[in-house]
TIVO-2410 file (N, C-alpha, C; in nm, 3 decimals):
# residues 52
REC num residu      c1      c2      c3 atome chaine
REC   1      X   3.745   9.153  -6.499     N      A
REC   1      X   3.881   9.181  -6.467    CA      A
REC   1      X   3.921   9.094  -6.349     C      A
REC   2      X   4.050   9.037  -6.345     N      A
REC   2      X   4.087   8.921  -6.211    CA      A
REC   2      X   4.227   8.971  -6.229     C      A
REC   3      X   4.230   9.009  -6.066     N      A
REC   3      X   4.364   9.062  -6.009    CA      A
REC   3      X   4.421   8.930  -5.942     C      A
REC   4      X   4.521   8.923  -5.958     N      A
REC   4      X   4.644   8.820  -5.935    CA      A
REC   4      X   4.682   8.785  -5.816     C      A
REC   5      X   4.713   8.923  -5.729     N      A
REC   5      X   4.659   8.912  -5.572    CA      A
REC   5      X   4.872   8.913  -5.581     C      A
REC   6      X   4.956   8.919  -5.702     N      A
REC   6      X   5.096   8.910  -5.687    CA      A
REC   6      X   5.179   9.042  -5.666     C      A
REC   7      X   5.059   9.163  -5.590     N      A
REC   7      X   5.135   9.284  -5.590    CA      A
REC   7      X   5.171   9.319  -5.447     C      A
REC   8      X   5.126   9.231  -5.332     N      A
REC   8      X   5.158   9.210  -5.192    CA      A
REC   8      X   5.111   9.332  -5.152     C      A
REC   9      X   5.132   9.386  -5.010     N      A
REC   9      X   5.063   9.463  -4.934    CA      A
REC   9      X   5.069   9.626  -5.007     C      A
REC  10      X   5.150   9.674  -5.123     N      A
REC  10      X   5.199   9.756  -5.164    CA      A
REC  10      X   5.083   9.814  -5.253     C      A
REC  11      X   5.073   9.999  -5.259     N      A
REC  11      X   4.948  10.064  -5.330    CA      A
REC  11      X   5.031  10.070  -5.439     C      A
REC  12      X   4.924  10.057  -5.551     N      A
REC  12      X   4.941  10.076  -5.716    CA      A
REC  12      X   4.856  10.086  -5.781     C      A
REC  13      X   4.868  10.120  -5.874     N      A
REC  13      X   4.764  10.224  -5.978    CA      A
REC  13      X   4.719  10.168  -6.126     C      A
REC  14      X   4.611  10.112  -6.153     N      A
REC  14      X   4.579  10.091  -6.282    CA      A
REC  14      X   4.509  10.155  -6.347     C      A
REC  15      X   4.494  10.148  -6.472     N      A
REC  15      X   4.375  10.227  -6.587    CA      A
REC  15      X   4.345  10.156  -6.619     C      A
REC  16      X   4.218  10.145  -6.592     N      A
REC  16      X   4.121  10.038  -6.730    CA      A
REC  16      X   4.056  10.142  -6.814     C      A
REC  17      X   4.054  10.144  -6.942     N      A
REC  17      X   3.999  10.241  -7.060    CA      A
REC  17      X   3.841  10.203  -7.036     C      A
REC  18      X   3.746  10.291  -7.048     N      A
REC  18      X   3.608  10.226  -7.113    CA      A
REC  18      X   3.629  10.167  -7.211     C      A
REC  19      X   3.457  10.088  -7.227     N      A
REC  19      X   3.420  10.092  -7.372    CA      A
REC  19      X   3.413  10.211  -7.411     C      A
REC  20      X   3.392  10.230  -7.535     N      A
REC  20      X   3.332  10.361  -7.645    CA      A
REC  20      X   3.174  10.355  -7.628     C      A
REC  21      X   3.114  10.221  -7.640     N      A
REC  21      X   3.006  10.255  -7.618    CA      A
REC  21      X   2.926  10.299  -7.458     C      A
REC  22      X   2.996  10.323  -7.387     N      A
REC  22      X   2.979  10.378  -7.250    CA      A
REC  22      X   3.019  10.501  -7.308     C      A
REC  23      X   3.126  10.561  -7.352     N      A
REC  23      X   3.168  10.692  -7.351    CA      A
REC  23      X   3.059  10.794  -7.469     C      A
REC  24      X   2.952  10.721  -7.548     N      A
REC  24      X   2.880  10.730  -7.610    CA      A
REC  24      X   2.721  10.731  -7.561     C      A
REC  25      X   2.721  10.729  -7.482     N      A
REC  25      X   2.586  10.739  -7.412    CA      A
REC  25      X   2.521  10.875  -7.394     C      A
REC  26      X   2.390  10.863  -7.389     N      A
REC  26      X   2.371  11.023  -7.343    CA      A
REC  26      X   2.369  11.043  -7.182     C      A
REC  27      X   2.344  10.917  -7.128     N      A
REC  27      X   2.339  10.981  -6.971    CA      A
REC  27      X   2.476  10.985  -6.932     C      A
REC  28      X   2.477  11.109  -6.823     N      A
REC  28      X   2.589  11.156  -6.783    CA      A
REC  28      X   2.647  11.069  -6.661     C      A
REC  29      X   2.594  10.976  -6.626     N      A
REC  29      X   2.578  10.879  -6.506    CA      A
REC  29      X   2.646  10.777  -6.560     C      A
REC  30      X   2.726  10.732  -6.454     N      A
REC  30      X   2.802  10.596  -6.468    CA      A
REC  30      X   2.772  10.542  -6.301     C      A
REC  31      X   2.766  10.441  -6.279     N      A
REC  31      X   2.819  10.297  -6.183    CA      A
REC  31      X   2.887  10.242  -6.166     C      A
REC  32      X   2.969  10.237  -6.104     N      A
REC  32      X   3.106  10.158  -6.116    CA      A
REC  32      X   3.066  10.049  -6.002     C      A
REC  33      X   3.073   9.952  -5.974     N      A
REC  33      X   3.089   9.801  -5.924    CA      A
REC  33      X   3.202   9.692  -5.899     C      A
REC  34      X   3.194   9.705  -5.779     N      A
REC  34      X   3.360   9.628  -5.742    CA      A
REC  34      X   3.294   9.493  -5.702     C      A
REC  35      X   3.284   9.383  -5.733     N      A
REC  35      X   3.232   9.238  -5.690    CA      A
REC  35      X   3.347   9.143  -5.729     C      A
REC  36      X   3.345   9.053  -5.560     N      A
REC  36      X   3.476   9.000  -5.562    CA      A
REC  36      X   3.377   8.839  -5.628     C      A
REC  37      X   3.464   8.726  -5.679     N      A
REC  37      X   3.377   8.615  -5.718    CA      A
REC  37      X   3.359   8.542  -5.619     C      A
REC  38      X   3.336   8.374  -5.687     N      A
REC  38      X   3.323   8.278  -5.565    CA      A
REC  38      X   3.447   8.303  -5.509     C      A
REC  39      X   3.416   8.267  -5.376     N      A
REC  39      X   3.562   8.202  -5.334    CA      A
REC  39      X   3.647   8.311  -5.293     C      A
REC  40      X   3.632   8.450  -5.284     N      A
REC  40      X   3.725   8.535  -5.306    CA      A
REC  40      X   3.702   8.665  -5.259     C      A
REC  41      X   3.759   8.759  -5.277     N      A
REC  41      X   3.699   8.917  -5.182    CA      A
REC  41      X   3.711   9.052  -5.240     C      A
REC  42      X   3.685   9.115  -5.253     N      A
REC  42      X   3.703   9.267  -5.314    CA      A
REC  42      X   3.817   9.309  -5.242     C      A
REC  43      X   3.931   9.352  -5.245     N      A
REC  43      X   4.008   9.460  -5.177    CA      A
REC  43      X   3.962   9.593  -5.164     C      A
REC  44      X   4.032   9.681  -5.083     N      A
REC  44      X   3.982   9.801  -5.069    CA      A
REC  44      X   4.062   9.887  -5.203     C      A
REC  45      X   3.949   9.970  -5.185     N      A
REC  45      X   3.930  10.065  -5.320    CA      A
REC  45      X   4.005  10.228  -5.261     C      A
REC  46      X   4.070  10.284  -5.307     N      A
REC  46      X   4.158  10.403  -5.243    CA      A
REC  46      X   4.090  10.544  -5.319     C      A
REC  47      X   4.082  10.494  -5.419     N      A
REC  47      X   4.034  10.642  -5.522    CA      A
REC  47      X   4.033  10.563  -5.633     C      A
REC  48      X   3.915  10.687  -5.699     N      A
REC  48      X   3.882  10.607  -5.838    CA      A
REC  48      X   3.837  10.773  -5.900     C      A
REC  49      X   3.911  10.821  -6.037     N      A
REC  49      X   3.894  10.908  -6.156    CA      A
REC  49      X   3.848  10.876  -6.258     C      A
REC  50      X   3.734  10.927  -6.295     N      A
REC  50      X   3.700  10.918  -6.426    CA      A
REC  50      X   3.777  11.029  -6.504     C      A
REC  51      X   3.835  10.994  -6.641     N      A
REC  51      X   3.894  11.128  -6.715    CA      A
REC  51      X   3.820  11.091  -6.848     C      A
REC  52      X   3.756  11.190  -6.922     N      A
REC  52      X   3.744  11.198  -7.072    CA      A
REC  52      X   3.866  11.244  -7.115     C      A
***
């Protein structure tokens, strides 16, 4: 996923859907991983929901 960086200092809200095959797993455990690339930085993270 590559954010645009065109939403300026302002909070906003996305959904990214899983895969199915994540939502298909038997372990009840997920990881989530924020890694910014070369060259570039992670922003800060505010809250994060998982919903089935």
């Amino acid at each position: 996923m590559a954010l645009k960086g065109d939403k300026g200092d302002e909070f906003y809200s996305v959904d990214y859907p899983l895969p199915e095959v994540l939502l298909e797993r038997e372990s009840d455990k997920l990881e989530l991983r924020f890694e910014a690339g070369p060259e570039s930085l992670a922003g800060g993270i505010y809250g994060v929901r998982l919903l089935r």
